[in-house]
Structure formats: structure tokens, C-alpha cells
N, C-alpha and C positions, 0 to 999 in steps of 0.2 A: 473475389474473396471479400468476405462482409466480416469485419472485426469488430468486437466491442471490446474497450478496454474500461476495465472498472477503477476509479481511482477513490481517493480517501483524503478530505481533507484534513490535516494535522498539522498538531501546532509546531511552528519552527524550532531546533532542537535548543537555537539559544536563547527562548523565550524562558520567564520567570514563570515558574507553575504554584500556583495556589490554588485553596480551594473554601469552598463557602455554605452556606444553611449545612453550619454543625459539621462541616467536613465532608457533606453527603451529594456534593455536586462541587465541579469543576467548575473555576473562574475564568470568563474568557476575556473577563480586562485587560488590554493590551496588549492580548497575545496576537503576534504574527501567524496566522495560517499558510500553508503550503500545500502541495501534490504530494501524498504518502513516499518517501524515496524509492521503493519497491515498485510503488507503481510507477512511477516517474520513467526507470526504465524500462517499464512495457509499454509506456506510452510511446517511448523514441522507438522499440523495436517496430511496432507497429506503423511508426512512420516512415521506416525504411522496407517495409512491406507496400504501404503506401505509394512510396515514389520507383520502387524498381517491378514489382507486380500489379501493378495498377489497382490496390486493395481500397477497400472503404473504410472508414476508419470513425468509429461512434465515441462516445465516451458517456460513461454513465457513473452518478453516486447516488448517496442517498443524502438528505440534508434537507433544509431550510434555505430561505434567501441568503442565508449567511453565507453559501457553499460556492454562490452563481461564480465569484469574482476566480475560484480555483479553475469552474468548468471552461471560464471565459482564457484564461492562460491555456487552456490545455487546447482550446481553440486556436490560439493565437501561434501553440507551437508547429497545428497541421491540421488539428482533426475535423472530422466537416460537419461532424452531429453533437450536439450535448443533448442529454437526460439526466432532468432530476427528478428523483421521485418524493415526493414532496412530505418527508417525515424524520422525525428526529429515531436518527441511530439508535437503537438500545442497545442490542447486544450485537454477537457474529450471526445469530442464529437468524433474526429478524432481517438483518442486513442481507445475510443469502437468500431469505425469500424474496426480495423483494427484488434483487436482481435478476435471481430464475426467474422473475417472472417476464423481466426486459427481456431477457434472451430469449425464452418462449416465442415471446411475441413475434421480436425480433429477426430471427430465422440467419443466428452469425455460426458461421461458419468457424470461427475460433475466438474465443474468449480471453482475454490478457487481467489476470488480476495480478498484485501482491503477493506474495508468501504470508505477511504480515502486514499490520501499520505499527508504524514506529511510535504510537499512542497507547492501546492496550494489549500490542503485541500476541494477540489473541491465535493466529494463524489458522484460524478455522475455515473463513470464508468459501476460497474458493472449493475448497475441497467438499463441504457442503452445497454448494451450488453444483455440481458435477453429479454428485449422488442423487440430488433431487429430482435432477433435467438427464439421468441417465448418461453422462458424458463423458469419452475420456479424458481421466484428467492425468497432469506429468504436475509433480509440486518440487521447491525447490532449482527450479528451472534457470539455466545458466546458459542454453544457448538452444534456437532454435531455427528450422531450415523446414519452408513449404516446398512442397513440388507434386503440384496438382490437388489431388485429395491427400497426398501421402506427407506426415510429418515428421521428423527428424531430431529428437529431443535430447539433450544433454543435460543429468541435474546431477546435484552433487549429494552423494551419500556418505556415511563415516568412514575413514579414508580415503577416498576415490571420486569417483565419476563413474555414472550410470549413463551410456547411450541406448536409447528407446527410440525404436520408431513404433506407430501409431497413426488411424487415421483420423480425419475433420468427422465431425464437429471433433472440437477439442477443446478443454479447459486447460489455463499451464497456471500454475503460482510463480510468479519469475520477480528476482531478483539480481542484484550487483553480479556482472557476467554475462547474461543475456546482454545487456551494450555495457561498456565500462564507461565514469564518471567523465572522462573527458567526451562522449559521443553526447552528452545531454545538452539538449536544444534549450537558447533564452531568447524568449519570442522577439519579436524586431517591430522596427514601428509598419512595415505594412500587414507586420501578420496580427498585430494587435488592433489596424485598425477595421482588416478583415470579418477578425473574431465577432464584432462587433453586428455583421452583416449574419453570421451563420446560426443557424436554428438550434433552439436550446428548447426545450418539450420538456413540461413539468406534465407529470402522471401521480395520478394520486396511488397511496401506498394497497396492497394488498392485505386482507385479514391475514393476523399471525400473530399471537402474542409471545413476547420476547421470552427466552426460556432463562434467562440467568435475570438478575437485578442487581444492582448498585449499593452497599448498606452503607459503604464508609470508603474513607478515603485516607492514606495517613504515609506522607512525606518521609523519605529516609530520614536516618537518626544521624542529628549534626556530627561532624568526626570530630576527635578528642584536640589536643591541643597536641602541636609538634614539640618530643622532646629533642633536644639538640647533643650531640657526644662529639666528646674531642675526639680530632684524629687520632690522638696518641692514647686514648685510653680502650684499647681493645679488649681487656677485662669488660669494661662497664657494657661498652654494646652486645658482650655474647651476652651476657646476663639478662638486659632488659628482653634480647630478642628471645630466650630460652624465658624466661619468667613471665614477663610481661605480652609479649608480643605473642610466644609460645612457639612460635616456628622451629627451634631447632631444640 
């Protein structure tokens, strides 16, 4: 079985966020980058495809040089391929082509992306890549189980859980569930010095021009100041909370 897993670099969630030229682009001064956390766990599922069905395991985004250091971790936690495709992100829409086009090529047998990035939370991706390249796809994805062609898909809808089987090729959008927080791998020193040895393939981007654009950017609104109430003055708190606050 031949996997690609797509992942997404983003910035770390306790990094400080600004932005610059007029608010109309993102500042990446001193922002720590990371593995998208959604993809994060498809990259460990994937790993465990890896080591108990003898799977191959790719990993691809989209990015500049800036991205290599994310592909070279996701190397270091098992996978044996990086691709980058060598262009600045715009939108979901540009970012799916340009992976349909790795999978195309490619010839994977199942697809691991995201639900979302925990950046512009957009959740489009895979689902468009699935559409483009005819494939099925399971989004929302909590748990998953190959046996042979046949897959085994668990995802979570309003109230419940949906189980779906389906065959390969397959696309899955998988998040938290598919492995929980504690299964997530942190590379070691022989696999980081590995990493180092394993093929990372830069492909230049396919024509597509991005369907949405960027006009502005603009930071939540700072919260008010904390008013403080005595314990004993249970008057004043219904009040503020009924006037002010408006809750009850």
C-alpha cells in the first residue's frame, strides 16, 4: 500500500500573531512553525500502517524553503519520501490542485490529509482533491482500518458516529481520534539523523490560479476590563449580568 500523507505547516498555537503592509499579509517574525495538528495525526496513523502492513509512507505540502524543516520532522518521525511543491500557498483551492496533481502522478493508494489547518481553518482541501482526482473520500475521520482493497472508516457526525466502508483509492480528512494525543510520535536522534539521508523532491507548481484572495487581516477586539462583585452583593451581579452582560 502506497500512502501520501499531506500536511500543512502552521504556526504554533502559542506563537504571537501580527500582521503587516496595512494588515494585508501575515508576519512570520518569530513565529514557531509546526505539522498542522490534524495532520499530525494522519501522519502517525500512517505510521502505524507503515510498520504493521508493510505501507509506504510519502509526505507532501506545498510551500517554499521555509516548509523543508516541517517535511524533514515528518521524515524523522518514519516517513521515507518528502515533496515539496515548490509555491506559496494561496488559497484551499490552489493548494488542492496542486496536490491532485502529486497523487496523479503518484499512483497512492490512500490519501491522509487534515479535516482543516488550525491557520485558516478553511476545511476545503481534501475534499476538493477527491472531487478533482474522482476519489473516495470519508471527511471528519476518527478512525480507520485497511484490509486489502477494502476500508473501514469511522467519522463523526452531529450526534453520533457514521461507520462507512469503502474501497482504495481513498481520500480521508482525519483528525483527533483517528490516533489520540498521547500516540503522537517526537522524532529521536537516530530518526532525525535519518531524516537527513531521505529524498525530499521539490516539483514545480501546476497552472491554477487561486480562486479566493486576501484583502485584509484584522485581530479580535481586545476584551473589556474585569469588573469585580462582592460575594455578598448578589443584587449587583444579577444586574450587571441581566443589563450589562445580557445573559439572563
Amino acid at each position: 500500500m502506497k500512502i501520501l500523507v499531506c500536511i500543512s505547516n502552521v504556526p504554533d498555537t502559542t506563537s504571537k500573531i501580527n500582521f503587516t503592509q496595512d494588515l494585508t499579509a501575515f508576519d512570520t517574525t518569530g513565529v514557531q512553525f509546526v505539522i498542522n495538528p490534524n495532520d499530525e495525526f494522519g501522519l502517525t496513523r500512517a505510521m502505524w500502517f507503515k510498520e504493521k502492513q508493510g505501507a509506504t509512507v510519502h509526505v507532501a505540502t506545498v510551500g517554499s524553503t521555509s516548509v523543508e524543516p516541517t517535511i524533514r520532522k515528518a521524515l524523522a518521525i518514519g516517513a521515507d519520501e518528502g515533496i515539496r511543491i515548490d509555491a506559496e500557498p494561496e488559497d484551499g483551492l490552489f493548494v488542492a490542485r496542486q496536490l491532485a496533481e502529486v497523487v496523479k502522478n503518484g499512483g497512492y493508494d490512500l490519501v491522509i490529509a487534515g479535516r482543516e489547518s488550525i491557520d485558516y481553518n478553511g476545511g476545503m482541501v481534501p475534499g476538493m482533491m477527491a472531487a478533482m482526482l474522482d476519489m473516495n473520500f470519508v471527511n471528519t475521520c476518527i478512525s480507520l482500518e485497511i484490509d486489502g482493497n477494502k476500508a473501514t472508516a469511522i467519522r463523526e457526525i452531529d450526534g453520533g458516529k457514521e461507520t462507512l466502508e469503502t474501497t482504495l483509492p481513498l481520500i480521508i480528512g482525519g483528525q483527533k481520534g483517528l490516533v489520540e494525543e498521547s500516540d503522537l510520535r517526537i522524532p529521536n536522534m537516530r530518526g532525525i539523523m535519518m531524516a537527513r539521508q531521505k529524498k525530499l523532491t521539490v516539483v514545480p507548481p501546476v497552472e491554477g490560479a487561486e480562486g479566493t484572495r486576501d484583502i485584509r487581516f484584522e485581530r479580535p477586539a481586545p476584551k473589556g476590563p474585569v469588573k469585580l462583585v462582592d460575594p455578598g452583593n448578589l443584587d449587583e451581579l444579577i444586574e450587571l449580568l441581566h443589563k450589562e452582560a445580557k445573559v439572563i
